[in-house]
C-alpha positions in Angstrom: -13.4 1.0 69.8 -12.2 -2.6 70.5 -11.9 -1.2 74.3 -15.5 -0.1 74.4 -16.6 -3.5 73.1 -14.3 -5.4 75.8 -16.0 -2.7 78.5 -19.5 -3.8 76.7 -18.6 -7.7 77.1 -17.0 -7.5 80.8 -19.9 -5.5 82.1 -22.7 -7.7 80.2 -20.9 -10.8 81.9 -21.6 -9.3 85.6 -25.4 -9.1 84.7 -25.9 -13.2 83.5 -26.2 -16.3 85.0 -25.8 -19.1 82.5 -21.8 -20.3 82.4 -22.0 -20.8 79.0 -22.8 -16.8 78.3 -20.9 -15.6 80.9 -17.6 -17.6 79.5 -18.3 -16.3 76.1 -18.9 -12.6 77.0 -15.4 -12.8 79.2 -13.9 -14.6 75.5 -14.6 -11.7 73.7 -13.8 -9.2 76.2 -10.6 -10.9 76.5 -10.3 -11.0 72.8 -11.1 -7.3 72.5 -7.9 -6.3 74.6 -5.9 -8.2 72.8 -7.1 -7.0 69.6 -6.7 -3.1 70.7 -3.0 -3.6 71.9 -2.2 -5.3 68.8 -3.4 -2.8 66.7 -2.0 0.3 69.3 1.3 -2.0 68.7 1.6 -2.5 65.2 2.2 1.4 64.1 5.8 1.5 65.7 8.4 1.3 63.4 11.2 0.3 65.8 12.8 -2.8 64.8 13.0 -4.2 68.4 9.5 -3.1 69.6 8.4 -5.3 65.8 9.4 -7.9 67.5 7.6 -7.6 70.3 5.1 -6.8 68.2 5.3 -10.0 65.7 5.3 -12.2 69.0 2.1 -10.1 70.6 0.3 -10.8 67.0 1.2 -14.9 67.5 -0.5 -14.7 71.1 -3.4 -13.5 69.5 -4.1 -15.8 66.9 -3.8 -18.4 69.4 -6.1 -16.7 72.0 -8.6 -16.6 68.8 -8.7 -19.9 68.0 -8.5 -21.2 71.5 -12.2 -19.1 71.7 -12.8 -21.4 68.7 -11.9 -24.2 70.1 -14.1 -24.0 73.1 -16.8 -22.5 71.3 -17.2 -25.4 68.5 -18.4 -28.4 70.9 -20.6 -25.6 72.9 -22.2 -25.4 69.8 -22.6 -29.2 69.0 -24.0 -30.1 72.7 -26.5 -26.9 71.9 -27.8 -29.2 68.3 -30.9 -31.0 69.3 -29.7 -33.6 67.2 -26.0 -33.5 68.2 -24.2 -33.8 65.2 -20.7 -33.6 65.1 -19.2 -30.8 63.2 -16.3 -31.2 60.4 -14.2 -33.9 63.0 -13.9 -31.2 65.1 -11.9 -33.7 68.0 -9.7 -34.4 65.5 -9.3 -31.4 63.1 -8.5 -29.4 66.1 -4.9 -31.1 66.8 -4.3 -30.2 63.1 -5.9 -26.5 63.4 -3.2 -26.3 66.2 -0.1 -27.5 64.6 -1.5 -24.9 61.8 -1.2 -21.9 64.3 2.3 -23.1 65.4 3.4 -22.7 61.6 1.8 -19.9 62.1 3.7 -18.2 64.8 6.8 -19.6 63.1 6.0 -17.2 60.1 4.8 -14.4 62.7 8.4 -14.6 64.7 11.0 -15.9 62.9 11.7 -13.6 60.4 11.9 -10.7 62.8 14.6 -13.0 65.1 16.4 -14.0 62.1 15.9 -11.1 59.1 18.4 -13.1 56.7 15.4 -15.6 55.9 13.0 -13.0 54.1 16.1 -11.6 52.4 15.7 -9.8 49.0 11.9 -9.8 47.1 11.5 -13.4 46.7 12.3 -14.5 49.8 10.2 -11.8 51.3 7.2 -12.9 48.9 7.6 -16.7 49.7 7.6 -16.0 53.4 4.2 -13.5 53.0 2.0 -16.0 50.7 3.5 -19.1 53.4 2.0 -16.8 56.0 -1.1 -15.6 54.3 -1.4 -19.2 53.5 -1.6 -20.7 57.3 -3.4 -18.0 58.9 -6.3 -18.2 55.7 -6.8 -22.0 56.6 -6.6 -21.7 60.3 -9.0 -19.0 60.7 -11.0 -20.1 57.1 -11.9 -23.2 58.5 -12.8 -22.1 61.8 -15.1 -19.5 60.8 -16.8 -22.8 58.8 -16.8 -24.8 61.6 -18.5 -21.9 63.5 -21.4 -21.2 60.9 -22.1 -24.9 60.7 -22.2 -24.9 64.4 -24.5 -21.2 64.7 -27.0 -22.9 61.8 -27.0 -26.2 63.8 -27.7 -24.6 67.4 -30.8 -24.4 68.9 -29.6 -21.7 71.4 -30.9 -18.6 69.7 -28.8 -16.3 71.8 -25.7 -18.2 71.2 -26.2 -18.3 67.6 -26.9 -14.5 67.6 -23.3 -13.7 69.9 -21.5 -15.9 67.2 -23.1 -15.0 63.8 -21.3 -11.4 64.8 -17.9 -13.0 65.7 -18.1 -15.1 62.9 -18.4 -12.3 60.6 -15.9 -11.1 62.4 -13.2 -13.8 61.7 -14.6 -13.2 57.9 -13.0 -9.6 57.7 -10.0 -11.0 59.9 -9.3 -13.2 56.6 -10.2 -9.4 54.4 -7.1 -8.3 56.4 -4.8 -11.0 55.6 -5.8 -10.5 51.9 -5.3 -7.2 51.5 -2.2 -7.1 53.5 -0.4 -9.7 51.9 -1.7 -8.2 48.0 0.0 -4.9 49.2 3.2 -6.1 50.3 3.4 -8.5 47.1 2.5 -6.1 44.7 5.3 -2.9 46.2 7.5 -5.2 48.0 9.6 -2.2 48.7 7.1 -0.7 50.7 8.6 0.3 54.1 6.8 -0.3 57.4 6.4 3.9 57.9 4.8 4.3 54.4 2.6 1.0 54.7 1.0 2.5 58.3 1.5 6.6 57.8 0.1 7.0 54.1 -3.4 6.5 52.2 -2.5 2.7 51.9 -3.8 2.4 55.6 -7.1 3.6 55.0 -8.6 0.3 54.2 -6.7 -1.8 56.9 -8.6 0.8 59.4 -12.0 0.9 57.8 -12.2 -3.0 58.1 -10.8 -2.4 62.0 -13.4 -0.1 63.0 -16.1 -2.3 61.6 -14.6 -5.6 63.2 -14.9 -3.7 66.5 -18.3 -2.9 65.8 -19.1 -6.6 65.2 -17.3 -7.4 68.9 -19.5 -5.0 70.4 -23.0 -6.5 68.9 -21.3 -10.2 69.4 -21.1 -8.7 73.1 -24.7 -6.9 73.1 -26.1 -10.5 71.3 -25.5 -12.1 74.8 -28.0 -9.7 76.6 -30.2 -8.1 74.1 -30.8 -4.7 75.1 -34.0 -2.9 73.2 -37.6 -0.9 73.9 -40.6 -1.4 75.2 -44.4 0.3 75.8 -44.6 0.8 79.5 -48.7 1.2 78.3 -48.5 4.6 79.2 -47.5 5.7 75.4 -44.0 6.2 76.6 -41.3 4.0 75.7 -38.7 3.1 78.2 -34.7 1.1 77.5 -35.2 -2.4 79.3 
């Protein structure tokens, strides 16, 4: 499903003309792929391909909030009045030293397994990561709906209310994954991805690719018409 909505978003972006939708339609399609290998990724249970894996997941945060990053003064220059949004030139050097103690949380426990050693060190290293990745992607999903309610660009704010909703089950994920793993710490990896526990992780999946895919439809509105003949044709 994330595949169709990165097939949706490449093949929208041959079909406009304005740079600014054509950059954000090859953003998401970008960030489509990377979503669908992640999540094709993350049910192996091999400690090497985990690793792999762990570093795969850091890319992709940073390929997320770099979107966010470009999107955020696209959306002030798009404000009739051009109000800045949260500090954004300087919140975003902070935002970034945020996902680097993010990736440290991603990686280094699968390079060096002594440091999330026994239940409380494995619960101090998932709330430290839950932690990071809430504020990093918290605050740029609020930097984002200030920006969407402040643009005058309607399809803009469309593509982005959908992304931003996005980024809102993103932080659903983190939550849910991090209660699990502190309430049945001895969880293994093979009963946390092959058993009912799964269900929701996948349910909130499938709907986040949905939102990709209108984010992507957003940027070249596709409906009906009256041809005045009575018939109605796709245009």
């Amino acid at each position: 499903m994330f595949l169709y909505a990165s097939y949706w978003a490449i093949t929208i972006r041959r079909a406009l003309v304005s740079r600014i939708y054509r950059r954000q339609a090859l953003w998401l399609g970008v960030l489509a792929v990377f979503l669908a290998l992640n999540v094709f990724l993350t049910y192996s249970t091999n400690p090497v391909i985990n690793v792999f894996i762990d570093v795969s997941v850091a890319l992709l945060f940073a390929v997320m909030f770099a979107y966010v990053d470009s999107a955020v003064p696209v959306l002030r220059r798009s404000d009739p009045l051009l109000r800045g949004i949260l500090r954004w030139g300087t919140l975003r050097y902070i935002l970034w030293l945020d996902w680097a103690l993010l990736a440290a949380f991603n990686v280094l426990p699968g390079l060096f397994p002594s440091l999330n050693s026994g239940t409380v060190g494995f619960i101090i290293e998932d709330a430290g990561w839950f932690t990071v990745a809430t504020v990093l992607f918290g605050v740029s999903g609020v930097a984002l709906v200030i920006g969407v309610r402040r643009s005058g660009d309607i399809v803009l704010r469309s593509s982005l209310k959908w992304l931003g909703a996005a980024l809102f089950l993103a932080i659903m994920l983190f939550v849910y994954d991090t209660a699990e793993y502190v309430v049945v710490p001895s969880m293994t990896s093979f009963q946390f991805y092959y058993s009912y526990t799964n269900l929701p992780i996948g349910t909130i999946l499938i709907v986040m690719s949905y939102f990709f895919y209108r984010s992507a439809r957003a940027l070249a509105p596709v409906g009906k018409i009256h041809d005045g003949l009575g018939t109605v044709s796709a245009s």
